[in-house]
C-alpha positions as CSV (number, residue, x, y, z in Angstrom):
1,X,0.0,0.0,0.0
2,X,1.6,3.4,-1.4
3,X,-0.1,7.3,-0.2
4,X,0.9,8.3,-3.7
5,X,-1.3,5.5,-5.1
6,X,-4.1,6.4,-2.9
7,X,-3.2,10.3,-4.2
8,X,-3.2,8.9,-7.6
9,X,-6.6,7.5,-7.2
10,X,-8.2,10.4,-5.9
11,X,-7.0,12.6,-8.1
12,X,-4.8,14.9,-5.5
13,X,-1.1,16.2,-6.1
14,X,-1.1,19.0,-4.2
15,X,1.7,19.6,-1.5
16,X,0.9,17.7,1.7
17,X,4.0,18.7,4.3
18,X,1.5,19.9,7.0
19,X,-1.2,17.5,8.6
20,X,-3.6,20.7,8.7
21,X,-7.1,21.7,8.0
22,X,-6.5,22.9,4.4
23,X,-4.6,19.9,3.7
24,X,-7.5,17.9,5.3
25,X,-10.4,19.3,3.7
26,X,-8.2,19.1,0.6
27,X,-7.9,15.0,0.6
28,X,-11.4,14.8,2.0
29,X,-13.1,16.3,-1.0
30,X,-10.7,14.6,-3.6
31,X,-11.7,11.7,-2.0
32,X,-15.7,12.3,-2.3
33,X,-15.4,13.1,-5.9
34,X,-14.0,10.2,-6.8
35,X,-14.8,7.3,-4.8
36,X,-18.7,6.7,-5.0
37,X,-20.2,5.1,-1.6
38,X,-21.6,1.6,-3.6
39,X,-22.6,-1.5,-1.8
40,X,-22.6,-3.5,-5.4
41,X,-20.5,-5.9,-4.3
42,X,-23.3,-7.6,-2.9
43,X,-25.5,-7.4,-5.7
44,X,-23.3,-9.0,-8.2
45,X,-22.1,-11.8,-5.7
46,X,-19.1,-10.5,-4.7
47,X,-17.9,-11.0,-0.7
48,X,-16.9,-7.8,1.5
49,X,-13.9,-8.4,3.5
50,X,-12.9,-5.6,5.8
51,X,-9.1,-5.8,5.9
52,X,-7.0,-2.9,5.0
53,X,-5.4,-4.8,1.9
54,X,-8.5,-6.3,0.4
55,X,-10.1,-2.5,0.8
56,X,-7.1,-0.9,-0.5
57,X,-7.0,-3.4,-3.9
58,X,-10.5,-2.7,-4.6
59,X,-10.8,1.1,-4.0
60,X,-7.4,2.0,-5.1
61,X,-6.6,-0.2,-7.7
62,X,-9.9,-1.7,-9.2
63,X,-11.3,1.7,-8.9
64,X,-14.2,0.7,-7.3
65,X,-16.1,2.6,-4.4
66,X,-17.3,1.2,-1.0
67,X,-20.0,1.8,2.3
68,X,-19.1,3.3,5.2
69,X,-16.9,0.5,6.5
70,X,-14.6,0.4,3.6
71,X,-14.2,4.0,2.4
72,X,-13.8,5.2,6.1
73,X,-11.4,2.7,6.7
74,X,-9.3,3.4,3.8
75,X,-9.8,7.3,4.0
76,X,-8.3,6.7,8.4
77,X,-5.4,4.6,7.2
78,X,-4.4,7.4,4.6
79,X,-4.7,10.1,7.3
80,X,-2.7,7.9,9.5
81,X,0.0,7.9,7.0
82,X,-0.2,11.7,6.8
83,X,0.7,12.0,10.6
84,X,-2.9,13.0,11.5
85,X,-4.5,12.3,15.2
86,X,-7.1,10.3,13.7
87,X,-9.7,7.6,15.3
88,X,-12.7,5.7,14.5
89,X,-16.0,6.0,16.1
90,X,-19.3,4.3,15.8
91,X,-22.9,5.7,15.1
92,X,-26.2,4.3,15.4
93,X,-28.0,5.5,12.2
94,X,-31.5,7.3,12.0
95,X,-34.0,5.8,10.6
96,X,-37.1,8.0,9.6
97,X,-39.4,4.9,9.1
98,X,-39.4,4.3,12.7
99,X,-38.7,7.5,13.9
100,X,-34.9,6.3,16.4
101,X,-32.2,5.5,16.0
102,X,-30.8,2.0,15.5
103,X,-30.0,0.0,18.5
104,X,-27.0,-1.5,17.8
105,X,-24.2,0.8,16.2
106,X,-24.4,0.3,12.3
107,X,-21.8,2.9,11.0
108,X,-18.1,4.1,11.2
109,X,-17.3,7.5,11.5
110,X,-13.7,9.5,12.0
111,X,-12.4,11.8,14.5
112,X,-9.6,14.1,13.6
113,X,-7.9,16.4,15.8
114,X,-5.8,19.2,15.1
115,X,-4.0,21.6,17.2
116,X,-6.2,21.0,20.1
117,X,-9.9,21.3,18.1
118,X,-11.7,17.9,17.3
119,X,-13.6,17.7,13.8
120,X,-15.5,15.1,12.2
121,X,-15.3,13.3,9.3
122,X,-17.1,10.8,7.2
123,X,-16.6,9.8,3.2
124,X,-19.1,6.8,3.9
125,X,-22.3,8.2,4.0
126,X,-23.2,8.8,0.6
127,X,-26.3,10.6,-1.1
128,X,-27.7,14.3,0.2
129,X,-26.5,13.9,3.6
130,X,-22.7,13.4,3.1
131,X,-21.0,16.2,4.3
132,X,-18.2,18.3,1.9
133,X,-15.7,19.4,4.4
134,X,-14.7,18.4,8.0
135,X,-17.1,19.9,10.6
136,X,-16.1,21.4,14.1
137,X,-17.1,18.9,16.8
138,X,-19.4,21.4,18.8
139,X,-22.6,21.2,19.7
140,X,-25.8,23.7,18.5
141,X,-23.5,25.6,16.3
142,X,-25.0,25.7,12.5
143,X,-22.1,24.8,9.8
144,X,-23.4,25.8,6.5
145,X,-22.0,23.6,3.2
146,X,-22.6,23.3,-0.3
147,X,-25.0,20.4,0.4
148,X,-27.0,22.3,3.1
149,X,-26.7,23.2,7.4
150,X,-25.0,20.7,9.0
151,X,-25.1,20.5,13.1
152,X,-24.5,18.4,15.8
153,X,-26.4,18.8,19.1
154,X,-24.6,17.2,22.6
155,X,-26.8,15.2,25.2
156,X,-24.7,14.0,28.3
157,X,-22.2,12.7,25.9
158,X,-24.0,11.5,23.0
159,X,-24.2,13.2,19.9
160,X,-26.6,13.8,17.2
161,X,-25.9,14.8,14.1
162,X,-28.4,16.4,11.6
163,X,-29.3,18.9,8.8
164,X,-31.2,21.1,7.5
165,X,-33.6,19.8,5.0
166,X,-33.8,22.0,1.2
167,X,-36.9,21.5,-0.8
168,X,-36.0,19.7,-4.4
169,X,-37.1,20.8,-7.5
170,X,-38.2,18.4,-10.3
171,X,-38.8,19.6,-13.5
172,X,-41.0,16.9,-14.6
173,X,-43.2,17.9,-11.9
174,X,-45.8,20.5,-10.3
175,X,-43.8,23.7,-9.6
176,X,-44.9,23.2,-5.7
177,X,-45.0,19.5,-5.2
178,X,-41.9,18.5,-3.0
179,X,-42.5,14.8,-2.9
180,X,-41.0,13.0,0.6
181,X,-39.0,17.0,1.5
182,X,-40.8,18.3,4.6
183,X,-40.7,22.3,4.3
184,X,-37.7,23.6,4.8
185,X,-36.4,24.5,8.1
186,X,-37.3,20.6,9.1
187,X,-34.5,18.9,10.7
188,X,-33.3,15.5,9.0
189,X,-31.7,13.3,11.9
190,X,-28.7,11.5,10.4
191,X,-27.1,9.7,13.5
192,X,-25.6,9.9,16.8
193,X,-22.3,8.7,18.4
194,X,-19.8,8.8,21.5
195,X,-16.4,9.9,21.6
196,X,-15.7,6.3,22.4
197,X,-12.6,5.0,19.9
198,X,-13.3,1.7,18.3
199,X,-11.0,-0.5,16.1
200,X,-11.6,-1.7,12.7
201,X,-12.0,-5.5,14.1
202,X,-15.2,-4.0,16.6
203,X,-17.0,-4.1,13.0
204,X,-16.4,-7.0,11.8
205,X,-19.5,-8.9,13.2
206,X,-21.3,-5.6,11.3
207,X,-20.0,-6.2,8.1
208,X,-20.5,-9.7,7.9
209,X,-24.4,-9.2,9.4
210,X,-25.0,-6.3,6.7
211,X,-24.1,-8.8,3.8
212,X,-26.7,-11.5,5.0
213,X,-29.5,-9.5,6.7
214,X,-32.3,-9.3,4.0
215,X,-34.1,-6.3,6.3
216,X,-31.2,-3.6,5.6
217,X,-31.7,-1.2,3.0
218,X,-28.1,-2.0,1.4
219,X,-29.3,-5.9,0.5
220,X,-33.0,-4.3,-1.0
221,X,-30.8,-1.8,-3.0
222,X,-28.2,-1.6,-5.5
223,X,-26.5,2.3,-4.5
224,X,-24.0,4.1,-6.1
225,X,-23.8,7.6,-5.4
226,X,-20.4,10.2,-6.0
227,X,-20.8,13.6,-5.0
228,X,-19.9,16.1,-7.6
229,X,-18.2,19.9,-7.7
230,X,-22.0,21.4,-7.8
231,X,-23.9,18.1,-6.7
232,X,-24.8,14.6,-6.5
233,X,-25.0,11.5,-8.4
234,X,-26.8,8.8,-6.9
235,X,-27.5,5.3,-9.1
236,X,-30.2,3.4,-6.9
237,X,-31.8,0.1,-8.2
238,X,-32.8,1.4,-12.1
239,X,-33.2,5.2,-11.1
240,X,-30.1,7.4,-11.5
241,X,-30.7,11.1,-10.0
242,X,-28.7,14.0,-11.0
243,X,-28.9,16.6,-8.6
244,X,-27.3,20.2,-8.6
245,X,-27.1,21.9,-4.6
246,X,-28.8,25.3,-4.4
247,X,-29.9,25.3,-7.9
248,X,-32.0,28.3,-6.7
249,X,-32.9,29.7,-3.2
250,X,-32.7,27.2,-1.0
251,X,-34.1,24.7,-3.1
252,X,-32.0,21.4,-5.2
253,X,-32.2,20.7,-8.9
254,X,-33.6,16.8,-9.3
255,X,-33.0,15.6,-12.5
256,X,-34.7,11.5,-12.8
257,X,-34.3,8.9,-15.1
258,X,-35.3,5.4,-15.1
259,X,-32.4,3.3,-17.1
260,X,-32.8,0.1,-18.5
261,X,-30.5,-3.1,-17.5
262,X,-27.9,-1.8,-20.4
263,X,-28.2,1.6,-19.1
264,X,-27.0,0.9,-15.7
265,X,-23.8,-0.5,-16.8
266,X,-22.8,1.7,-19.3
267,X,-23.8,4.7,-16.7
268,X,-21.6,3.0,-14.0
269,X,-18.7,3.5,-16.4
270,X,-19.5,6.7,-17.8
271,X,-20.4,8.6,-14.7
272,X,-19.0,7.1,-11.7
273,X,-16.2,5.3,-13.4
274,X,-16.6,1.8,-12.0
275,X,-16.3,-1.1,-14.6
276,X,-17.5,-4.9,-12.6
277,X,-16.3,-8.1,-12.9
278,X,-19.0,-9.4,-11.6
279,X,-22.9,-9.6,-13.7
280,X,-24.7,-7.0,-11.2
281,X,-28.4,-7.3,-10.2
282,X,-30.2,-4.4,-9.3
């Protein structure tokens, strides 16, 4: 494993002497633009094993993408590498269905600290809620981003993190329908974590559990999603949305199609530059 392969895959050859912010925020956003979040491995039969090496051969040099466990993963050993105070942390993911939080931790997050002030990072949460740059671990304070407000809010050592929601504009529909957007100013809860530091090995009994479980949404749903310099792609089952952040006031550009069999693999090269071995099933 080589930092100037991982560079090379992201895209980044810019000068990285000092583990600080800019240089941070730097990798972090390479990294988002060119590694989608994709759990396709388990639609086209393929196993997920979270070791460093199998991680690093498949995002670095098959060019593929990865969930949470695998894109945080490789993003914390690449930091590591940089001289960075870095740690993993868990979360228990929101899930709106139910209205709570999951009960056992389902997701990996990172903790960076630099010259005494903590932030939070997270390249594995894919779609409209993954954040652009690395946000200040404090609680109530608003942190507006191209995608929209992010906050975390602290209770007695737990925290929550959420955002603002934007309405979504969608040309092949009414002017004021906003399907499944609450008006704006609602709160979309994302997930909540300690400050407790985990290792790689406490989520293995996770990742083998996500692969099986048919009641997760990763096993009902082929995802691909890459964020873009204005936006989002996101490549879910048959239906790939295009979507441009603030295309107006406060509001998202939603651009839908529904692609046929052919269509999703040629899209999968085209737009999010992933080319499988394996037949996938969407």
């Amino acid at each position: 494993m080589n930092i100037q392969e991982y560079f090379g895959r992201i895209s980044y050859n810019k000068p990285h002497k000092d583990a600080d912010l800019e240089t941070l925020t730097a990798i972090f956003q390479h990294h988002i633009q060119t590694i989608p979040f994709e759990n396709l491995s388990m639609h086209c039969g393929e196993a997920i094993k979270l070791d460093l090496q199998s991680t690093y051969n498949k995002i670095v040099r098959q060019k593929r993408g990865g969930w949470c466990l695998e894109n945080n993963y490789l993003l914390f050993w690449a930091l590591r590498e940089l001289g960075y105070d870095v740690c993993i942390l868990g979360a228990n993911s929101y899930e709106p269905a139910g209205r709570t939080y999951t009960a056992e931790i389902n997701h990996i997050l990172l903790k960076v600290v630099i010259e005494g002030n903590s932030y939070i990072i997270d390249a594995g949460f894919g779609g409209a809620y993954q954040m652009w740059q690395p946000l200040m671990l404090i609680s109530g304070k608003d942190q507006p981003q191209v995608p929209g407000i992010f906050r975390f809010m602290e209770d007695n050592g737990t925290w929550y993190y959420e955002k603002v929601k934007r309405k979504h504009y969608i040309p092949e529909q009414s002017d004021t329908q906003f399907p499944d957007t609450p008006e704006l100013g609602n709160i979309r809860k994302i997930y909540r974590f300690t400050l407790e530091p985990r290792h790689i090995d406490d989520f293995q009994e996770l990742n083998a559990f996500l692969q099986v479980s048919p009641d997760n949404i990763l096993q009902k749903k082929s995802i691909c999603s890459l964020q873009t310099t204005t936006g989002l792609l996101a490549l879910v089952g048959w239906t790939l949305s295009e979507m441009k952040y603030n295309y107006t006031e406060d509001m998202d550009l939603v651009n839908v199609t529904t692609l046929t069999d052919e269509e999703v693999e040629k899209t999968l090269k085209e737009k999010f530059n992933i080319v499988l071995e394996n037949k996938l099933v969407p």
